[in-house]
N, C-alpha and C positions, 0 to 999 in steps of 0.2 A: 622905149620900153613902156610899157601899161602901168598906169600907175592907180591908184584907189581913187576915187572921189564918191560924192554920197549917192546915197544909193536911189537906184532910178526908179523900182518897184512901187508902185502904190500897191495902195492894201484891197483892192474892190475885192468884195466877197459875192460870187455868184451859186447860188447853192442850186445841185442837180440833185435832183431827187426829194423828194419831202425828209426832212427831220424827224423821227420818231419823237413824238411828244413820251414823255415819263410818265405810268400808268397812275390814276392817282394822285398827279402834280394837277396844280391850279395852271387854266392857261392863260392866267394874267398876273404880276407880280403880285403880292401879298403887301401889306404894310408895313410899315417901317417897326411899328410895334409888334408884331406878330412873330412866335418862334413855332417851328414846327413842331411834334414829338419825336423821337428821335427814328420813328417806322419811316417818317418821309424824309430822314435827311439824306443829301445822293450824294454820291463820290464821282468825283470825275478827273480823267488823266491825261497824257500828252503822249507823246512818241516815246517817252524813256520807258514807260510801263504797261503801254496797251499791247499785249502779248499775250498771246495762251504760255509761252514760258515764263513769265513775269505768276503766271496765275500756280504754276509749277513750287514757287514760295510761299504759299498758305494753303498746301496738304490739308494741315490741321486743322483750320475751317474752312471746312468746302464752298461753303455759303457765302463767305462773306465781301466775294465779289458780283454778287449776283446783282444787278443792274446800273453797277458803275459803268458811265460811258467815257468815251473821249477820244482825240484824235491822231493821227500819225500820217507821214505822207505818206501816200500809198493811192498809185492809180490801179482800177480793174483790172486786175492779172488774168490771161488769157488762162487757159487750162493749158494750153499746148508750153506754154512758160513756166508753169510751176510744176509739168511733165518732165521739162528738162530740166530747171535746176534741181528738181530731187532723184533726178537719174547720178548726178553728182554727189548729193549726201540724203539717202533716203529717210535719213531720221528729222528729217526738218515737222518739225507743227506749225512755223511762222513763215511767213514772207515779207516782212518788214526788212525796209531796204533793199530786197535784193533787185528790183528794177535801176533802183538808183547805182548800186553797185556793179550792173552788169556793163549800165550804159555809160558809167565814169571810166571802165577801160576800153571801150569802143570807142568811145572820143576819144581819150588821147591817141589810141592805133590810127584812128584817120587821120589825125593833126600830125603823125609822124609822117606814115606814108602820105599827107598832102607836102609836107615840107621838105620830103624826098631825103631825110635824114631822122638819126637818133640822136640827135642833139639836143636838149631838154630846152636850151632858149628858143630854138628855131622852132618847135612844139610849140611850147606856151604861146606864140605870136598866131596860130593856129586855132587855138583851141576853142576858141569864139566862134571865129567863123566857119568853122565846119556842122557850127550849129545853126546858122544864119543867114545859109545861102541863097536861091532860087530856087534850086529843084527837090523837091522831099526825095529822099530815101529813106527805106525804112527796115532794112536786114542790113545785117555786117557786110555779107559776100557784094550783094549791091551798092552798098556806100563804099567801098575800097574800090570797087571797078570804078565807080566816078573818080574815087581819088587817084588812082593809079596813071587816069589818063587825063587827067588835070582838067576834068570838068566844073562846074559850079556844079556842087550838093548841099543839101541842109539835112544832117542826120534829124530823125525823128522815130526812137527807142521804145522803150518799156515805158522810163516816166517821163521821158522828154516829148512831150504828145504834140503838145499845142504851141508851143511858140522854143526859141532858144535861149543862149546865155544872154544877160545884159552885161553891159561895160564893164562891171568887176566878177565876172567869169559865174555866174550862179543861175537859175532860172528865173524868166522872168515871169513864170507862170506855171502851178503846180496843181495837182490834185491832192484832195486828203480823204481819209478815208475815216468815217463818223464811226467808230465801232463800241459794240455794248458787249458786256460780260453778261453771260446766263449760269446756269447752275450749273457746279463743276468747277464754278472759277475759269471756265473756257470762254471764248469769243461765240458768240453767236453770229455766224457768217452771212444766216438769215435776216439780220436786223442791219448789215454793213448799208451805209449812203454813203455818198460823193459828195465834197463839198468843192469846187474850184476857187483857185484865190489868187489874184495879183494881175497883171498888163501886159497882156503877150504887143501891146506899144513899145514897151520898153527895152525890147528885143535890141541888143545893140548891131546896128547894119551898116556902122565902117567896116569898110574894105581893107581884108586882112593883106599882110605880105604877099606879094606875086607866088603861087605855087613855084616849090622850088622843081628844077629840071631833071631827068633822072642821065646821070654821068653815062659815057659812053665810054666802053672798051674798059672799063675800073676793075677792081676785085670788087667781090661780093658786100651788101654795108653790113657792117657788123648786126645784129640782133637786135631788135629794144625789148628792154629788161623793165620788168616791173618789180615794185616792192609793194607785197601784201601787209599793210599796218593796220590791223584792226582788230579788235578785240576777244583774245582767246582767255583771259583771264579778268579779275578785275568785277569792278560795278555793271556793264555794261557786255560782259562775257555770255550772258545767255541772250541776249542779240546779234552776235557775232556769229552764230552757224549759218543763216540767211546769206549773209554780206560775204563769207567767205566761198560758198557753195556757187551764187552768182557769177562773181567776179572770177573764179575758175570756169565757168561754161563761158563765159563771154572770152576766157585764153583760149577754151578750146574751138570755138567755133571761127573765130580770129583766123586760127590757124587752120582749120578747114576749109576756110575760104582762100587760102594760099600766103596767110602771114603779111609782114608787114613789111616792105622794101625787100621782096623774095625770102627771105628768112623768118622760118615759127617763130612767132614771141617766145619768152620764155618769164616764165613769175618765181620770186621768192616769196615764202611763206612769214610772216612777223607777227608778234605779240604786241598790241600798242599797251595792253595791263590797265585800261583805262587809266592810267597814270602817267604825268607829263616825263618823268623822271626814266620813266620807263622806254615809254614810248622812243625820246630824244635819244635815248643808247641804245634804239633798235633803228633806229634812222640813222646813225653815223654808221651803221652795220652796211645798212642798204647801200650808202652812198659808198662806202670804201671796195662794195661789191660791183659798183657800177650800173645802180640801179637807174635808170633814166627817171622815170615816173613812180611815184607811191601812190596808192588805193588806198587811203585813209586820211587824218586818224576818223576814227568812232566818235569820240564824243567834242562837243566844241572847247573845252575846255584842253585836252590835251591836242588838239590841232591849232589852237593858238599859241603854243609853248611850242609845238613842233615849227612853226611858222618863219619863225623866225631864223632856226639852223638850216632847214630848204632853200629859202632864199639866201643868204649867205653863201649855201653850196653849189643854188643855181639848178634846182630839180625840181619838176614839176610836183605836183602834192593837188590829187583831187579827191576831195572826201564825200562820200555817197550819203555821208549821217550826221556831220558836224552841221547843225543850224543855227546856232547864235547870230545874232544879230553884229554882234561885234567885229566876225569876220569878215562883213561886208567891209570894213576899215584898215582890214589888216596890211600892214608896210609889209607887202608880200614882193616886192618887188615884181609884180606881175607871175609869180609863178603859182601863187594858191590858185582852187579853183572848187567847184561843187555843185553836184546832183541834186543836194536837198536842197529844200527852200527856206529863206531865211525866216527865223521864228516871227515876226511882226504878222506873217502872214499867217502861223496857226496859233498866235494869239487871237486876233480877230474871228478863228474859226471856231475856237473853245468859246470865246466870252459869247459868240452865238446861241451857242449849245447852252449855254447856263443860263440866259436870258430869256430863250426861249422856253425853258423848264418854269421858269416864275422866279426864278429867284433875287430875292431883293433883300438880303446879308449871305454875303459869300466871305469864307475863308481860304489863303491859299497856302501849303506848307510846299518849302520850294528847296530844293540843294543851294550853299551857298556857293555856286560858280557863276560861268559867264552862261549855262544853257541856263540853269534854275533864276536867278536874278533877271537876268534879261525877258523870260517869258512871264515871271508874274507879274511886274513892271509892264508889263505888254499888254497882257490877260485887266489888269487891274486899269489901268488907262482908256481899254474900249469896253470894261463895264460901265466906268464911269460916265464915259461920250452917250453908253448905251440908255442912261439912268440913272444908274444904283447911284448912292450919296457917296460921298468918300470914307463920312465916318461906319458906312456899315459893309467896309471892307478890311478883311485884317488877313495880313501876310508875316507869314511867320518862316522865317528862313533857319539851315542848321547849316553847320560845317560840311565841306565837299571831302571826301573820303575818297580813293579807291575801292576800298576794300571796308565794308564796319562787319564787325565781329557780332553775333546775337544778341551776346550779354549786354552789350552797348544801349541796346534798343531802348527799356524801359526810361535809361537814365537822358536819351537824348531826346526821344519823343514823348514820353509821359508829359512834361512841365507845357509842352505846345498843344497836347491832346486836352491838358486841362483848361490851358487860355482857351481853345474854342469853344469847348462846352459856357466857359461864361459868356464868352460872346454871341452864343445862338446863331450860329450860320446854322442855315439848311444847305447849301449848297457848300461841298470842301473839295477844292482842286488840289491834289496830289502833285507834284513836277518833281521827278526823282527815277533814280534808276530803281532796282534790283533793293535795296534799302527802302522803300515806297513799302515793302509788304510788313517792317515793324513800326514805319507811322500808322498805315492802318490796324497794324493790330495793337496800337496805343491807343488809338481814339473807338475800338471794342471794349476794350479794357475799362476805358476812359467812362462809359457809357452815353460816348459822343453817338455812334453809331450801330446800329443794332444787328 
């Protein structure tokens, strides 16, 4: 059985494409004495909140994302891909996640049909290598016909581009996607760059289990069952249209291609609530259903709670959005697994972004979980390698929530919007869900930001 050890990924950061410099920003750090006025302080974000639905929460002032940047994974989506996931739900404005999403149930379909069963351990001992073989594929219908007639393949998807899983089942090499808010509080598609990050060396290329044989003269194999866990409610609920939209076109094209051990897949629909509490009694649902494979959770903090009842039950669990750093460790017993890429890698790709803006005192306000913790910790470590002093970085973390109510806001972000007004950051990194739009409108308030 596969067991954790640390993590293989280096951080190398290759950036494609030029980085939009910030109009107006100095393009050399400032001094250590020097504070901005408040017209050049910039905001900058991560994957929890770089969204045109994220921008959906400050209606009220339209303005006031206008040239916050930041980053999320996200490689260049063909048109013909976000042709068909919104033939599935045509109200999408985002596509965050859903490559990661599509391609997390297309692995496991090959690592079933490579295994020649729906057996969730005989899966997981697959699910490596069908990313890490000799011969690229690159459609569903084409990677199952290798699988089916037990040839060497190496899927290569939506965001699995460049290389496959390493040893503890994650990429070992990702794209991200630089994106800037314009007026509106919308994404400017116009201003999107590519950043690449990590060691497609790191590719783990042990030799999986012998493809298993397909039975002669048998009844038919029973179906594999997915269980859809990911975010319809909750902190992290207006990224979940993406991810569930996805991972439905990747069922149905699955099975257009002729399914999996002669049988259409078949998927359950789940609420993970962004909540661990939640999640775990929508996961003993799955398993008592006979879900072989979960598609989730959504945020890294409830796929680390979840983590623990999968392996125990012995079901696979690959999450297309969970990226803490932490999971790379998790006593998964070999069954977790994942699309995204671990946060170390868009640490490194933010502290770029800020550094290359000039900024020399940054502030970070972060969720207190394992995604918020672990990326400012991240963020703040390669400012520092980058330059910046220690002391002219300040991180200010709050309580992890599913759910914060409005009223909430003033009283938990005001006292943090006022520490960085004294501290003078020009640059303030946000790491937060759906909750990010009453920090920033604590530090408007605050007259941190203008």
């Amino acid at each position: 059985m596969r067991t954790r050890s640390a993590r293989a990924i280096v951080g190398a950061i290759t950036v494609i494409g030029v980085l939009l410099a910030a109009a107006g920003c100095a393009s050399t750090a400032k001094s250590d004495e020097q504070t901005a006025p408040a017209a050049d302080i910039r905001l900058y974000g991560t994957d929890g909140n770089m969204a045109n639905s994220f921008g959906d929460a400050l209606k009220d002032s339209p303005a006031v994302l206008n040239g916050m940047k930041g980053t999320t994974p996200l490689t260049p989506l063909s048109e013909d891909f976000k042709r068909r996931v919104k033939s599935i739900d045509s109200t999408l404005t985002d596509f965050n996640y859903a490559g990661e999403s599509y391609d997390a149930v297309v692995i496991a379909a090959l690592a079933a049909e490579t295994a020649k069963t729906v057996d969730p351990a005989a899966i997981a001992k697959q699910m490596i290598g069908v990313t890490t073989g000799d011969n690229v594929c690159d459609t569903v219908a084409a990677c199952l016909t290798a699988a089916k007639s037990g040839k060497d393949f190496k899927y290569r998807g939506v965001s699995l581009r460049s290389s496959g899983f390493t040893s503890v089942g994650e990429p070992s090499a990702a794209m991200y996607g630089v994106l800037n808010f314009g007026s509106g509080n919308t994404i400017d598609d116009a201003k999107t760059e590519f950043v690449g990050a990590g060691d497609d060396k790191a590719e783990d290329k042990t030799a999986p289990p012998a493809p298993g044989q397909p039975a002669k003269g048998q009844q038919p194999k029973p179906a594999l069952k997915y269980g859809l866990l990911l975010p319809k409610t909750g902190a992290l609920a207006f990224q979940g249209a993406p991810m569930f939209a996805a991972a439905k076109l990747a069922i149905k094209e699955i099975n257009e291609a002729g399914g999996v051990l002669g049988q259409p897949v078949q998927a359950v629909e789940g609420d993970d609530g962004t909540n661990p509490d939640v999640a775990k009694a929508q996961a003993a649902q799955f398993i008592s259903q006979g879900v072989a494979v979960i598609i989730g959770a959504g945020a890294s903090g409830v796929s680390k709670a979840v983590i623990p009842q999968i392996a125990l039950a012995g079901r696979v669990m690959i999450s297309p959005s969970a990226t803490s750093d932490e999971l790379s460790k998790a006593d998964d017993k070999g069954f977790f697994f994942r699309t995204s890429p671990p946060d170390n890698l868009q640490a490194k790709a933010v502290a770029d972004i800020i550094m290359r803006d000039g900024h020399s005192k940054v502030a970070i306000v972060a969720r207190g979980d394992s995604y918020g913790n672990g990326l400012a910790e991240g963020v703040k470590a390669d400012l520092i390698a980058a330059g910046i002093k220690q002391d002219n970085i300040l991180v200010k973390t709050y309580d992890a929530k599913d759910k914060y109510d409005k009223s909430e806001g003033p009283g938990l972000f005001n006292p943090i919007a006022t520490s960085i007004k004294n501290f003078g950051a020009t640059g303030i990194l946000v790491v937060g869900f759906d909750e990010s739009a009453m920090a920033i409108k604590a530090l408007v308030s605050s007259g941190v930001k203008a």
